[in-house]
N, C-alpha and C positions, 0 to 999 in steps of 0.2 A: 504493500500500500504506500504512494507517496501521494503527498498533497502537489497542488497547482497554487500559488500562493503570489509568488513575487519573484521575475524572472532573474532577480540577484541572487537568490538561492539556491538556485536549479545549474547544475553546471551545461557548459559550453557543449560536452556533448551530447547531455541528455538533450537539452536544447536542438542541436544540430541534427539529433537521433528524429527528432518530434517530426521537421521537414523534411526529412528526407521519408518518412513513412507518410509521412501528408501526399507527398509529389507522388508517389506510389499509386498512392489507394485513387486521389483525384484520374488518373490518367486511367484508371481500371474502369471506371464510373462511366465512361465514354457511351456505355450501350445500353446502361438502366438507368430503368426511372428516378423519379425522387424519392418514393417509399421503396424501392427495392434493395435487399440487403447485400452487402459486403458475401461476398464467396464465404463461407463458415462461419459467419455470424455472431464474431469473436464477441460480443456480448452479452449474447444469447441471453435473456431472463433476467440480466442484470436492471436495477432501478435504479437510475440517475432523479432526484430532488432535488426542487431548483425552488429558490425562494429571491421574493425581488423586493426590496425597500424602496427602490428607484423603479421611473419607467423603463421601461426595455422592450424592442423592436427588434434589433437584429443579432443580439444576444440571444433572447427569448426563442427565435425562430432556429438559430441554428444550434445550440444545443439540444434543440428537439430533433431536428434534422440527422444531430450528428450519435446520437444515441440509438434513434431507432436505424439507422443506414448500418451499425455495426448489430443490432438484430435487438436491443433492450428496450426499455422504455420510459417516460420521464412522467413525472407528475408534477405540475408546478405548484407553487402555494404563496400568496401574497403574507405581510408580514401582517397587516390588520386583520386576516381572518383567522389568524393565530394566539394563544394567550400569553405569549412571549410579551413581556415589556408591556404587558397590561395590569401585573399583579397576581394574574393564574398561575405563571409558570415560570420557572428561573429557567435560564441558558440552556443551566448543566443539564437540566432533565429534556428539553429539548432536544439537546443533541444525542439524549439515550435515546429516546424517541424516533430519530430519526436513523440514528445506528441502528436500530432495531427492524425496522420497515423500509429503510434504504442500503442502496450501494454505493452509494455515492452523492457528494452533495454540493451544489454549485450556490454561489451567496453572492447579490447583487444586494450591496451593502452601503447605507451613509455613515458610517463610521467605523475606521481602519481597528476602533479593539473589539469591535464584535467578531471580525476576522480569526483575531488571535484567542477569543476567548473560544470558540468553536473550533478552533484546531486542537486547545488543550483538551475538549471531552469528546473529541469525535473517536468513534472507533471505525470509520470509513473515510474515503478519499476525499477531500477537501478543496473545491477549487474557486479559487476566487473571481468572480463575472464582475467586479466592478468597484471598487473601496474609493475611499478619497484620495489616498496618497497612490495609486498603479490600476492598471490595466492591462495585465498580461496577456491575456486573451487576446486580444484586440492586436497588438503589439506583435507578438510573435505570429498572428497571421499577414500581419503587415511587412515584417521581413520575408516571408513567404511570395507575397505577393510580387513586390521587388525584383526579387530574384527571380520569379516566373517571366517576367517581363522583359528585365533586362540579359537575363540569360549568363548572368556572371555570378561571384558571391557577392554580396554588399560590401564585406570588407575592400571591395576595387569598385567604391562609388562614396562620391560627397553626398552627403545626404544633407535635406536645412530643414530646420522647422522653424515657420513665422506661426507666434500666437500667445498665448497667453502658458503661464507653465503649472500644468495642471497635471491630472492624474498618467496621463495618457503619454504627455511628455516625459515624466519620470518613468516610466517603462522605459520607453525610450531610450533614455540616456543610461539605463541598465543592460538592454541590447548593442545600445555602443558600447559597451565593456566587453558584453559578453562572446559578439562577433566583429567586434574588434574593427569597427568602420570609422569615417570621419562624421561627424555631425556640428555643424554649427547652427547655432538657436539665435533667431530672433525675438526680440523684444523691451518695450519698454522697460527701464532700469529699476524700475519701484516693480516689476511684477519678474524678474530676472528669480532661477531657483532659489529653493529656501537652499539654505547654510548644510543643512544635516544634509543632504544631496548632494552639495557642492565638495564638502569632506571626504564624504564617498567617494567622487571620482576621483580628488586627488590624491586617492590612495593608491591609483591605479596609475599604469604609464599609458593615459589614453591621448585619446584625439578629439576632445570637444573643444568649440571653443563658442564664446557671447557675444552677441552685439546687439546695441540699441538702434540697429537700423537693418531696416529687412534688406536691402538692394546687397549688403557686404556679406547676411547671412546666406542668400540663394546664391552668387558667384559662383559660374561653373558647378550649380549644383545638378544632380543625377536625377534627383527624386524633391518634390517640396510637400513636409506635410504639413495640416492643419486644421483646425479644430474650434468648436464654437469659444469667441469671447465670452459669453455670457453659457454658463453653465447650468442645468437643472438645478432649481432650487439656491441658487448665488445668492446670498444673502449683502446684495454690494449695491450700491447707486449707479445703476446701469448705464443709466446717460452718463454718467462719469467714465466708467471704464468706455463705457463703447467712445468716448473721445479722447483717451488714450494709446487706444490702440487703431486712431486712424490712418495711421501714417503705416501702420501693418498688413494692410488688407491686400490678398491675395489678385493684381488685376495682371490683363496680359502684358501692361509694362514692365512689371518685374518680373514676371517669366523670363521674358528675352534676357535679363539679366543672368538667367541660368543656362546649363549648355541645352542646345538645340533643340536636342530628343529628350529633356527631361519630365518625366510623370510627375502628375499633381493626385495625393492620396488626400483623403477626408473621409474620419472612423464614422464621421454621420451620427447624429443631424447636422446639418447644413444653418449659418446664417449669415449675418452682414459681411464675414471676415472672406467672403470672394466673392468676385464676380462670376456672374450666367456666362461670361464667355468665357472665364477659363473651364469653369465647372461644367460646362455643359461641351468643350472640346475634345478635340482627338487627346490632348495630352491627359486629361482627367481621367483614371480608371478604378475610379470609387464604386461601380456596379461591380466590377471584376473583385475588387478588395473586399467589398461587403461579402459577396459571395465564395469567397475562399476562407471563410470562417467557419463556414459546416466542413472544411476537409480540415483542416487544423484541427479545431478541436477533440473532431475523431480520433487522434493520432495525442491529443492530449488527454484525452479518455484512456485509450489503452494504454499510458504511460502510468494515469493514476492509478491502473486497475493491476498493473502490473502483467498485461497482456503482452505474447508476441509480438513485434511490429515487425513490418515486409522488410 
């Protein structure tokens, strides 16, 4: 049993194992449906529980997808129809509960120690769909995607990110460690990572580097990601931030700033922080990236399950 939690924990080649059985299974998929299962059904009866504190769309969809395509099945469960954190029922017994009737269990979560406090009483695979501080998920099908694309490893591409630095980017910048690429971030200086992030990397001999201006961040970049300014549930003066981060907004002037052939990724939802003409061009392949999250995950199934992988 190993949990899916935080792609700084997970080594380089469990990580690396995850993609290459992804690219596997995707390319077998060629000739069945969407309900049709994986050749042996390595999940067979197995039950994935998925519980969401947040909204979820393409999370939601493809952990269903990617559970029943290896042959198991999911049940999902919102957190208000629960007596968790109402007075009925502490954590601990929760997570027996759900040890009990699951195999597994995925947590789209608003705060990072409910995380940790369900990995201390789980007795099943633990995988994290969404905290505050990461976004593995997301993240490691994003390297996937990448690579499908460009047909190299990422370690032989600049990567940028313009945006604000939230959960999503801190994966991020854990996969620049972990497959060892260039990344330079943009954004405004007041929203620049927290400290405890910044420590991390330079504990490492990596390759990131900052700037307060998008055009120096995308420079000969390969790939640009980015992500809504304004977050589910932001508790911030929106009109404020949304006029900080104006000078960041994804248009096709600063594309040209990046090399020719570079892809524009967005984990989705979508808002102000691009335009309809990048997002909606040849170089945007956010349908392609959304959708490569039902083969990821698969492969990050059988990893927590401790299944074979091709």
């Amino acid at each position: 049993m190993k949990h899916f939690i935080n792609l700084k924990d997970i080594s380089s080649k469990d990580l690396r194992k995850i993609l290459s059985d992804a690219k596997k299974r995707k390319k077998k998929r060629n000739s069945l449906n969407t309900l049709d299962t994986d050749k042996g059904s390595p999940l067979k009866g197995k039950l994935l529980v998925q519980m969401f504190e947040k909204s979820s769309l393409r999370t939601r969809l493809s952990f269903y997808l990617a559970i029943k395509q290896l042959g198991g099945g999911t049940l999902t469960l919102r957190a208000n129809e629960l007596h968790l954190g109402s007075g009925g029922e502490t954590l601990e017994d929760t997570a027996k509960i759900l040890s009990t009737y699951g195999d597994g269990f995925m947590l789209r979560t608003d705060k990072d120690k409910k995380i940790e406090n369900f990995k201390k009483f789980l007795k099943i695979p633990l995988i994290n769909g969404l905290s505050p501080s990461s976004h593995p998920t997301q993240v490691l099908s994003d390297i996937f995607t990448v690579e499908e694309i460009k047909k190299k490893p990422i370690s032989k591409m600049n990567v940028a990110w313009v945006g604000d630095s939230n959960n999503v980017l801190n994966s991020l910048i854990a996969a620049s460690i972990k497959f060892n690429f260039q990344l330079s971030i943009g954004c405004p200086k007041k929203y620049f990572p927290s400290k405890p992030i910044l420590d991390w990397v330079k504990s490492f001999n990596n390759k990131i580097t900052i700037f307060d201006n998008a055009a120096k961040a995308v420079f000969k970049a390969d790939v640009i990601f980015s992500d809504k300014v304004i977050s589910l549930n932001d508790k911030v003066n929106k009109k404020k931030k949304l006029n900080d981060f104006k000078n960041f907004r994804i248009t096709k002037k600063l594309m040209e700033k990046a090399k020719s052939d570079c892809i524009f990724l967005h984990c989705l939802p979508r808002g102000s922080e691009v335009d309809e003409e990048v997002f909606f061009s040849k170089q945007s392949k956010v349908w392609q990236q959304a959708l490569n999250r039902v083969h990821v995950q698969k492969s990050i199934l059988l990893y927590c399950f401790g299944k074979k992988q091709i």
